[in-house]
C-alpha positions as CSV (number, residue, x, y, z in Angstrom):
1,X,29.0,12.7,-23.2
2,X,28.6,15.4,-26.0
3,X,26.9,18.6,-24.5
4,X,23.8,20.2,-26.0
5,X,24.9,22.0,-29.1
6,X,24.4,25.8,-29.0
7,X,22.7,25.4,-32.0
8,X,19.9,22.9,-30.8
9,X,16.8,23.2,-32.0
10,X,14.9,25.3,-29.4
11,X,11.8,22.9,-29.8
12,X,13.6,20.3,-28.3
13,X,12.6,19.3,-24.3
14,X,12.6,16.1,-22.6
15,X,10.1,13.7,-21.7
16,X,10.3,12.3,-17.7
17,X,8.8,9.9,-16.2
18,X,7.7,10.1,-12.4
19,X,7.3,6.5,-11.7
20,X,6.2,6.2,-8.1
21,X,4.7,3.3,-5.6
22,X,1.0,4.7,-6.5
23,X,1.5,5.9,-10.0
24,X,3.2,7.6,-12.5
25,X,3.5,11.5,-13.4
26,X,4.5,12.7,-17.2
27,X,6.1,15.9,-17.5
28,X,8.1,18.1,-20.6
29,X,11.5,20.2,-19.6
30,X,12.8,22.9,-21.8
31,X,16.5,22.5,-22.2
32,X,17.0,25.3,-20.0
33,X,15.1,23.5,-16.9
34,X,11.8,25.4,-16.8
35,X,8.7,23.0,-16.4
36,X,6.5,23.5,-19.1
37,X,3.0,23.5,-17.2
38,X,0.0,22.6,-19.2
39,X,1.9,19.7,-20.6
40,X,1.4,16.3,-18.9
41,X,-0.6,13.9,-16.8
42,X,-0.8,11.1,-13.9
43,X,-2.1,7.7,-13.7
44,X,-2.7,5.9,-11.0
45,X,-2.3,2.2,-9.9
46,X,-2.8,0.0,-6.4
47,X,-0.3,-1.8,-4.5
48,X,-1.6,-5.1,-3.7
49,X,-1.1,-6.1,-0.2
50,X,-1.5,-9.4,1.2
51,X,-1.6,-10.7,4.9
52,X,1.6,-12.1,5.0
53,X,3.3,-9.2,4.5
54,X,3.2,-9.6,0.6
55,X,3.0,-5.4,-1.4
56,X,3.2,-6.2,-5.1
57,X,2.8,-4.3,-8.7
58,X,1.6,-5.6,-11.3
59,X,4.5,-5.1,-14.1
60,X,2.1,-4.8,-17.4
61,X,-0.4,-2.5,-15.1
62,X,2.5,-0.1,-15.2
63,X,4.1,-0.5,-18.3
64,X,0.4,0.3,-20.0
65,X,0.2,3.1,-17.9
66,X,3.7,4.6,-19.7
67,X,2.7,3.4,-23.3
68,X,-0.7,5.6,-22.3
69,X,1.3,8.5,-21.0
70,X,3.5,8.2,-23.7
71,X,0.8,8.2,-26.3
72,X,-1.0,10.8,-24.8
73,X,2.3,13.3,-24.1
74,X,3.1,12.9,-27.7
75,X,-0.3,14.3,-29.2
76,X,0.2,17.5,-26.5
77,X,3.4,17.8,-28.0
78,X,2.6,18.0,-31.2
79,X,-0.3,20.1,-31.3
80,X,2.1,22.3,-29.3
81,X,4.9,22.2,-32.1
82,X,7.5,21.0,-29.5
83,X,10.0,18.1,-29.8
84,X,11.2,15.2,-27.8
85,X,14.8,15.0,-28.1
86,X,15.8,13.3,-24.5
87,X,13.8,10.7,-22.2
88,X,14.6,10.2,-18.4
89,X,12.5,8.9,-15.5
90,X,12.8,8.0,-11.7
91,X,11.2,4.8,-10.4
92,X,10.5,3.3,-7.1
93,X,13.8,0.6,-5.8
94,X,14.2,-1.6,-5.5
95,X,11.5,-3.7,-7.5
96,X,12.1,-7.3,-8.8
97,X,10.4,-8.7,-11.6
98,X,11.3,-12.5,-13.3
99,X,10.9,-12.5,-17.2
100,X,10.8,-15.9,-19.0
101,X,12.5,-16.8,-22.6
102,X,10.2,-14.7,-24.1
103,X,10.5,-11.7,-21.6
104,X,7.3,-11.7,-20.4
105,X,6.8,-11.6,-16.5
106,X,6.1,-14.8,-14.6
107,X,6.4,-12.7,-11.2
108,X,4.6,-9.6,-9.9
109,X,6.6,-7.1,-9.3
110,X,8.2,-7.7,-5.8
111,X,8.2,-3.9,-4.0
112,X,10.5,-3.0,-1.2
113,X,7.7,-2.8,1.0
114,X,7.4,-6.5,0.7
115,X,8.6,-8.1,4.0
116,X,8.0,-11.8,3.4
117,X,11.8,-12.3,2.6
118,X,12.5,-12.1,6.5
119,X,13.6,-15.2,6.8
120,X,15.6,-15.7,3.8
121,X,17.2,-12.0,5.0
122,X,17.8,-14.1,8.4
123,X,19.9,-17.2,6.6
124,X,21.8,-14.9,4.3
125,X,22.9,-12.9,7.4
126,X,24.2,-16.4,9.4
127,X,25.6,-18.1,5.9
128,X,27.5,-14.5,4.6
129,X,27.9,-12.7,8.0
130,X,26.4,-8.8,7.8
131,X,29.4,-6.3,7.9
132,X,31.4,-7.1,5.2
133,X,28.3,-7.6,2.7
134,X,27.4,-4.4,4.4
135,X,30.2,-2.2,3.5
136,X,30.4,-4.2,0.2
137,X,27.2,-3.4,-1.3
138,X,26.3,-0.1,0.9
139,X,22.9,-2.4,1.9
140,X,22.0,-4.5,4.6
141,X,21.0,-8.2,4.3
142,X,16.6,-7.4,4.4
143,X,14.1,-8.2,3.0
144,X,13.9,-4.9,1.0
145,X,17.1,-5.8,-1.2
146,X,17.1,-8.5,-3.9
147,X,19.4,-11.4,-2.3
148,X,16.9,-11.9,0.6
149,X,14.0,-12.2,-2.4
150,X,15.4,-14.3,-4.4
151,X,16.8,-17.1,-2.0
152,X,13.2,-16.3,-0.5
153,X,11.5,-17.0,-4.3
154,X,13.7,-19.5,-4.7
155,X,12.4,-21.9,-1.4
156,X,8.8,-20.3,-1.4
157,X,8.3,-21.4,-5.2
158,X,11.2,-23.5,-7.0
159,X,8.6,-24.3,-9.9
160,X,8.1,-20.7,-10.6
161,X,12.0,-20.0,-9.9
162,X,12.6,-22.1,-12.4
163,X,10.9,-20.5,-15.4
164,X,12.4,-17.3,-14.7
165,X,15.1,-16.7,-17.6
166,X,16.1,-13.1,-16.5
167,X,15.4,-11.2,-13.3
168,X,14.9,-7.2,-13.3
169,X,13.5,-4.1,-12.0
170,X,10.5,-2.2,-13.2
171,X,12.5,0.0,-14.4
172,X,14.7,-2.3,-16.3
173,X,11.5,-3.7,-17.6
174,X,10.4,-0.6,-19.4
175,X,13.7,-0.2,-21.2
176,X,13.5,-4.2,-22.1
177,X,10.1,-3.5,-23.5
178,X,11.1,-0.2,-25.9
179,X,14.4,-0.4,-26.7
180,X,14.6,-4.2,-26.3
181,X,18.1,-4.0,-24.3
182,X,18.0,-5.5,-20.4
183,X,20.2,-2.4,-18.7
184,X,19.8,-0.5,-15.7
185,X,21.4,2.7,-14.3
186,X,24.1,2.7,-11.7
187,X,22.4,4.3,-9.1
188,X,19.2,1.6,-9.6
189,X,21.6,-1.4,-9.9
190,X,23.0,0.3,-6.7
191,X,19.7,0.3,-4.8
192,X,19.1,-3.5,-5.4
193,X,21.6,-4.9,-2.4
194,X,23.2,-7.2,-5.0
195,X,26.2,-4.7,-6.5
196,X,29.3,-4.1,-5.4
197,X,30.0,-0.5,-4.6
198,X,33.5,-0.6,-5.4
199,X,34.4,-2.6,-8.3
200,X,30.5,-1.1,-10.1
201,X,29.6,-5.3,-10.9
202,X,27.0,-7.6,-9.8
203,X,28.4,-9.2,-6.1
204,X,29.8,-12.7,-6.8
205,X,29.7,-13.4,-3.6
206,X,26.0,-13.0,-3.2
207,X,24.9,-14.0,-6.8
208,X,26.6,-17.4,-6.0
209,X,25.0,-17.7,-2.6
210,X,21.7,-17.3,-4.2
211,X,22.1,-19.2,-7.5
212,X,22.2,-16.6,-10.0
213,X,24.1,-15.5,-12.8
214,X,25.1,-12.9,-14.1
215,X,23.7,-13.4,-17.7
216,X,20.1,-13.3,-15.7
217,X,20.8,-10.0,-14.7
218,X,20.6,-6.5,-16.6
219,X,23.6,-4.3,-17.9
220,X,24.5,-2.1,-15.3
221,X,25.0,1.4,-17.4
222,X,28.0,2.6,-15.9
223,X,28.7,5.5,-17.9
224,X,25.6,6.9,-17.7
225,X,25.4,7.2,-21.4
226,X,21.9,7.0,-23.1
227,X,20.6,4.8,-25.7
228,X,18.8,4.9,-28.8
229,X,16.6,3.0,-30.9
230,X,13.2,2.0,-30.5
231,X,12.2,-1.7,-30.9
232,X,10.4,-2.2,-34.4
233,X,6.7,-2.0,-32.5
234,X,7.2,1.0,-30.7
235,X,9.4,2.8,-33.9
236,X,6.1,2.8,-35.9
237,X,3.9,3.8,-33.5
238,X,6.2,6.4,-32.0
239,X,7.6,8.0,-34.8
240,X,8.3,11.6,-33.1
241,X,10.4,10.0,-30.6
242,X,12.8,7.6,-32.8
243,X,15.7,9.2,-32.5
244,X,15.6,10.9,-29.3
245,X,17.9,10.0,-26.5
246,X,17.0,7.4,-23.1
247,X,18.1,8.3,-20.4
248,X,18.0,4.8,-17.7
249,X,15.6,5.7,-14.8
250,X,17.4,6.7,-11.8
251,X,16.1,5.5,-7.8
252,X,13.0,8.1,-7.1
253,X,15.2,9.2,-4.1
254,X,18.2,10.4,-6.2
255,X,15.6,12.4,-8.4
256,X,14.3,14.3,-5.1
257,X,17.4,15.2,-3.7
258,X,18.5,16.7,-6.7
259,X,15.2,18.1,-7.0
260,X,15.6,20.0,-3.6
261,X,19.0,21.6,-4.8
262,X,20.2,19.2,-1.8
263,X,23.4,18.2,-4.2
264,X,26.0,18.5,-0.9
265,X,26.4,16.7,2.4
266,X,25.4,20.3,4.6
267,X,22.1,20.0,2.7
268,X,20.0,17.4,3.8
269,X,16.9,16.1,1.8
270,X,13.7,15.2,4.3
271,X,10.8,13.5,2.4
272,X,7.7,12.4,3.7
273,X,5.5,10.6,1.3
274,X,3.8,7.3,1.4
275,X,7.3,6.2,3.1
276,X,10.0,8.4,4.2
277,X,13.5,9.2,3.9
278,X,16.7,11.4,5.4
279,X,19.9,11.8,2.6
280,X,22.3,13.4,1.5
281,X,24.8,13.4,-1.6
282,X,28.1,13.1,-1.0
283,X,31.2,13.4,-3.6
284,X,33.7,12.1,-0.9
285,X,35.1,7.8,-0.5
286,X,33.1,6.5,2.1
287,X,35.3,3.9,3.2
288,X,33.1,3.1,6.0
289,X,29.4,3.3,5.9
290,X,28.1,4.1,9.6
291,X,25.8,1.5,11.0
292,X,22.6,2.5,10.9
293,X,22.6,3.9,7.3
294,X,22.7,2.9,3.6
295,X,24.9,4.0,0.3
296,X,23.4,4.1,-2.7
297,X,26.0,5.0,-6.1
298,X,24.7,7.5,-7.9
299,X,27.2,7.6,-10.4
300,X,31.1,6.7,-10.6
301,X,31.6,9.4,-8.1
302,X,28.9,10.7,-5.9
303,X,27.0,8.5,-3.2
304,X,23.5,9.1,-2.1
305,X,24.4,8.5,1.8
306,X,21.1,8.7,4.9
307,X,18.0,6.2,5.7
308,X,14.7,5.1,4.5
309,X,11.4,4.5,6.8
310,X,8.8,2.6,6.0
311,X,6.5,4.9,7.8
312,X,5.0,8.3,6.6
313,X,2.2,9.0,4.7
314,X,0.9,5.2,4.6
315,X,0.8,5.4,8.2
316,X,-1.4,8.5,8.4
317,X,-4.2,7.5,5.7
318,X,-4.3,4.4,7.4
319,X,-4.6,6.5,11.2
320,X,-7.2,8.9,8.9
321,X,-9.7,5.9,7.3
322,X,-9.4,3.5,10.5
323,X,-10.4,6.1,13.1
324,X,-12.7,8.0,11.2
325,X,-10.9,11.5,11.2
326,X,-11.7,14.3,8.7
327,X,-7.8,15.9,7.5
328,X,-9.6,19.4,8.3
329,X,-9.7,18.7,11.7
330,X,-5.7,17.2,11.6
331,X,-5.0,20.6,10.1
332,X,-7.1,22.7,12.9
333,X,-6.3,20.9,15.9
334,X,-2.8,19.5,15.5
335,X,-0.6,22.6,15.6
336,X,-2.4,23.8,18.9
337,X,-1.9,20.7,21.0
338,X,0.7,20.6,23.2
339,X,4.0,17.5,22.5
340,X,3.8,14.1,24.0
341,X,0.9,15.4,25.8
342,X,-0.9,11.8,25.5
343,X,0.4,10.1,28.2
344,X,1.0,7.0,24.8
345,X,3.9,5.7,23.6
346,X,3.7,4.3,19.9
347,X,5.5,2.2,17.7
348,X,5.0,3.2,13.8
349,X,5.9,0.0,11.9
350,X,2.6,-1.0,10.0
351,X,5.1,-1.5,6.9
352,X,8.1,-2.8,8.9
353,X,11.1,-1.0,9.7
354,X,14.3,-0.4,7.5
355,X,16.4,2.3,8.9
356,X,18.2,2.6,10.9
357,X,17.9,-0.8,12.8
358,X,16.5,-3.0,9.9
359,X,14.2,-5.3,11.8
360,X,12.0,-7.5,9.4
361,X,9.4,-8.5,11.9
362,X,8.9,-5.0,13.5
363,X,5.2,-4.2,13.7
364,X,2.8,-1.3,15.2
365,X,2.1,-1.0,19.0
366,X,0.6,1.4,21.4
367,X,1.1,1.6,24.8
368,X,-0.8,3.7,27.7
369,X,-4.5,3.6,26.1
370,X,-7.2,4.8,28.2
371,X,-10.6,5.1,28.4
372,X,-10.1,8.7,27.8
373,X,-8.0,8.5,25.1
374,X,-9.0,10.2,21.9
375,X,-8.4,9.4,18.3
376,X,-6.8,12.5,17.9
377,X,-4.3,11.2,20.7
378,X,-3.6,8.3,19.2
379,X,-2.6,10.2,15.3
380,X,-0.4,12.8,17.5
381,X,1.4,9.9,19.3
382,X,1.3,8.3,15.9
383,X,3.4,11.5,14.0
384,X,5.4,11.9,16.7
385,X,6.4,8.3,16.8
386,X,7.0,8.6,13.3
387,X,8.9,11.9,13.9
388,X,11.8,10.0,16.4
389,X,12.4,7.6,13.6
390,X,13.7,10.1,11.5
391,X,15.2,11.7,14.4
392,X,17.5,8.1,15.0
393,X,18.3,8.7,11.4
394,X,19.5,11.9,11.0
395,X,21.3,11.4,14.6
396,X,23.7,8.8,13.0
397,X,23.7,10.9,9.8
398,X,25.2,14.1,11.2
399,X,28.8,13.1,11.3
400,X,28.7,13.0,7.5
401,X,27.4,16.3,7.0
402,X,29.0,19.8,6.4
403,X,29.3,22.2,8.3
404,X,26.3,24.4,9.0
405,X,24.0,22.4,7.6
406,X,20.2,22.7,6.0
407,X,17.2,20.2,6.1
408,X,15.2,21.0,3.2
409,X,11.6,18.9,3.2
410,X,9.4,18.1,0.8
411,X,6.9,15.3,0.4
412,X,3.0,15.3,-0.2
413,X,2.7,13.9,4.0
414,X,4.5,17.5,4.8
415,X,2.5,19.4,1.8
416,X,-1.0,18.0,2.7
417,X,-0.6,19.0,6.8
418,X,2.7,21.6,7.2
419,X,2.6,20.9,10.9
420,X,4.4,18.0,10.3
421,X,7.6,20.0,9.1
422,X,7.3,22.0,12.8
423,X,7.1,18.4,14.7
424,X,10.0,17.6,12.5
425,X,12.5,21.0,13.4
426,X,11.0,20.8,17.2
427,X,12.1,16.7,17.5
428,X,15.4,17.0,15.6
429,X,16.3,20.9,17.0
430,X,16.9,21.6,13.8
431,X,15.8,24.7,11.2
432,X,13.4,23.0,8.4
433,X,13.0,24.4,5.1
434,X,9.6,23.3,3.0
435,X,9.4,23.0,-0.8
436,X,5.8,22.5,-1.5
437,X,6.3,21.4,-5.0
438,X,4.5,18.2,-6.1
439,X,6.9,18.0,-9.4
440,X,10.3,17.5,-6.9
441,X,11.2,14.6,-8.5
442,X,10.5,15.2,-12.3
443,X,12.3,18.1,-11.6
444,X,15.5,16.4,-10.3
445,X,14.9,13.7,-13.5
446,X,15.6,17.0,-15.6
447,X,18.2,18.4,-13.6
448,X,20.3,15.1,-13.8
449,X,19.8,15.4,-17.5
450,X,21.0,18.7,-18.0
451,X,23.6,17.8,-15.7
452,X,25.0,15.0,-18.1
453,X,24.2,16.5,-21.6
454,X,25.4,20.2,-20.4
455,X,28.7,20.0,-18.8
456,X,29.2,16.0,-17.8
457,X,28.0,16.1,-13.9
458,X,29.8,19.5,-13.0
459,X,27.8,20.8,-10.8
460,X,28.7,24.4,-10.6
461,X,26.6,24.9,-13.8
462,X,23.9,27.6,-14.1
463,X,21.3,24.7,-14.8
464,X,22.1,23.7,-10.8
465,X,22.3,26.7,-9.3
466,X,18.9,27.7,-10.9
467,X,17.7,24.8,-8.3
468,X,19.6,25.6,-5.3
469,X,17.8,28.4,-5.7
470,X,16.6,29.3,-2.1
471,X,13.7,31.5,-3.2
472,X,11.7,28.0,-4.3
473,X,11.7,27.7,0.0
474,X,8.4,28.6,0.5
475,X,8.7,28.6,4.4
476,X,11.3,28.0,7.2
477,X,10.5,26.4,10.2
478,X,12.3,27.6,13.6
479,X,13.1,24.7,16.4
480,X,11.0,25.4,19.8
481,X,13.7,25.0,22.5
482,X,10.7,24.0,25.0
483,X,9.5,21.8,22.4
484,X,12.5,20.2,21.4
485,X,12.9,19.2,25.5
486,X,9.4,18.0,25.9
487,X,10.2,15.2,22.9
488,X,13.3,13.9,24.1
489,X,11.3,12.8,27.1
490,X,9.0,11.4,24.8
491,X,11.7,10.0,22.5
492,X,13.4,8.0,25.6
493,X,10.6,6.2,26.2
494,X,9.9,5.5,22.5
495,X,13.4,4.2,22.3
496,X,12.5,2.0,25.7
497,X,9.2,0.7,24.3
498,X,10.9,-0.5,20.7
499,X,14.1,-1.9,23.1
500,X,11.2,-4.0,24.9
501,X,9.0,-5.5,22.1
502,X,11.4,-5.3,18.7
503,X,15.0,-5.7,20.6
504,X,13.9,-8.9,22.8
């Protein structure tokens, strides 16, 4: 990849895309890495949830909501006299999306959160076994992943299977749409369960389990190289950005870690959002991915190795709207009261489970309700629960990390009630550091860039050490030694409860 010329014109920035499960975020990067802050804006969409388990997107909801952002970034840019020389996002994964002949979607867009694939997940895993796929593919047979959807689409609605000519992410979709090329980036090709880690190619293996071919599936980009050239519609409407660069959206949790400076295995990313997630990156061969975890290629030589709950910030709002409490009161009380003090035990899947044990048909319980139990008992027992999930996570996750290492936390859960980074260093015993920075991922979209057009990846560069920057820290949490004893007691019996209702 050519680096940026010395002589570059200094107008020149890129345009990144945030695309999240609730939205998407537009932001403009200086080639030196700095934010440019009054550029930019969000817009918002709704998962659709269904009964059955069902969370879906609605592909041409979002890919208006880019044409908009787009549209609306390039008058700020103008009136600004600044250039758009480079494009780069981060999107939610996996997603799947079926296009017909025509490229037009005859599916919603399939999120991870969708669980209705249990069963299909369940036949894969007796047809194909688990550990080899596993270690294959760095990704369990779940409903999460795209083999368990598909066989799932494929017996739920053959008439609708049938039309589908090409199958995709939203990602993938977006670049389809503009450039008019079906590709995807390693590291989202990575995140779909259906590529093998090793050889960088769709799984034959699993394609041919699930009937489909490699022709219905995108490009995996494997150099990491940009593209160019706008389809015909979007050159004459988008004139300023016809010859600038684009970048293949990377998996949103890629784009955070490099967005905490948390680039090496003794740094650890946290993030508590709607969902939540422990990781680190990783240069080294994982021959052997411990049970319990995923690996997600990044690029042909780093690894984005830790775990993924599907509990976090979803689980609050829903604690917050179905009991009736004001977040002023979370943020008054919580901090005072003292651990596991409830006499509950909770279980935290409203959304499933995915790490570290992967069980499709794992739901919410609580245990030990009285009559004098409180709402505010039930959301501590709640966080807490929440809390020993990513405690199982990291436990498996420390024999892959360096030595003295640091949890750096971010995540709009852990921005909106900072308590929540306390419960987290007094369950794991562990120092926690908080970036309270809503632009963590845009951030690591332009840091990933710079990375590729500055110096190919090296990342001993001045652009990454401007974000391992420890002053962006903006507060260190100390473990409570009492604490931390008080929650193991309370984490045995967590682990007893979910042994008794999700192990049977």
């Amino acid at each position: 990849m050519t680096p940026i010329s010395p002589t570059a014109d200094t107008r020149d920035n890129i345009l990144v895309l945030d695309l999240g499960t609730s939205g998407l975020r537009t932001s403009i990067y200086d080639l030196q890495g700095h934010r440019i802050e009054h550029l930019g804006n969000r817009y918002h969409w709704t998962l659709n949830t269904t009964s059955d388990g069902g969370a879906e997107l609605d592909p041409d909801t979002i890919f208006d909501a880019v044409v908009q952002g787009i549209d609306e970034i390039l008058v700020q840019c103008k009136s600004s006299d600044l250039k758009i020389a480079h494009i780069a996002s981060c999107v939610l994964c996996p997603t799947l999306i079926g296009l017909d002949d025509n490229n037009k979607p005859v599916t919603p867009a399939y999120t991870w959160a969708d669980v209705r694939a249990a069963g299909a997940a369940a036949e894969l895993r007796s047809i194909l076994g688990t550990e080899e796929v596993f270690q294959r593919t760095g990704c369990v047979l779940h409903a999460a992943y795209l083999p368990a959807k598909l066989r799932w689409l494929f017996a739920s609605n053959p008439s609708q299977f049938s039309k589908v000519s090409k199958w995709c992410g939203i990602g993938d979709y977006i670049t389809l749409r503009i450039y008019g090329r079906l590709m995807c980036s390693l590291s989202v090709a990575s995140w779909t369960g259906l590529m093998d880690r090793h050889s960088k190619i769709w799984d034959a293996e699993l394609r041919s389990t699930i009937g489909v071919s490699e022709k219905q599936l995108p490009e995996i980009n494997g150099d990491g190289d940009p593209i160019q050239g706008l389809t015909d519609e979007w050159s004459d409407r988008w004139s300023q950005i016809q010859n600038a660069t684009w970048f293949h959206p990377i998996g949103d949790g890629v784009a955070n870690n490099i967005g905490s400076g948390c680039l090496q295995s003794n740094r650890v990313a946290l993030m508590m959002a709607t969902s939540g997630a422990v990781r680190i990156v990783t240069d080294k061969a994982i021959e052997k991915i411990p049970k319990g975890l995923w690996a997600y290629c990044i690029d042909q030589q780093s690894t984005l190795l830790g775990g993924a709950l599907s509990s976090g910030g979803n689980v609050i709002d829903w604690l917050l709207k179905s009991f009736d409490i004001e977040s002023n009161r979370i943020a008054a009380e919580m901090p005072g009261r003292i651990p596991d003090s409830h006499g509950l035990t909770m279980l935290p899947f409203l959304a499933g489970e995915r790490n570290p044990n992967w069980a499709d048909h794992a739901r919410g319980a609580i245990v030990g309700l009285a009559l004098n139990t409180t709402p505010l008992d039930i959301f501590q027992a709640s966080v807490e629960a929440i809390a020993y999930e990513y405690a199982a996570i990291y436990d498996i996750l420390k024999e892959s990390l360096g030595r003295d290492p640091e949890i750096v936390a971010s995540g709009g859960a852990i921005s909106h009630f900072p308590f929540l980074a306390q419960l987290m260093a007094d369950v794991l015993g562990q120092k926690v550091s908080v970036i309270d920075d809503s632009e963590i991922s845009s951030r690591g979209v332009a840091v990933f860039t710079l990375l590729a057009l500055n110096s190919g990846g090296k990342r001993g560069s001045v652009t990454l050490r401007l974000y391992e920057d420890p002053a962006r820290i903006t507060r260190t949490y100390e473990p409570d030694t009492n604490n931390y004893k008080l929650y193991q007691i309370g984490k045995q019996r967590h682990r007893a409860l979910y042994s008794k209702l999700i192990d049977a």
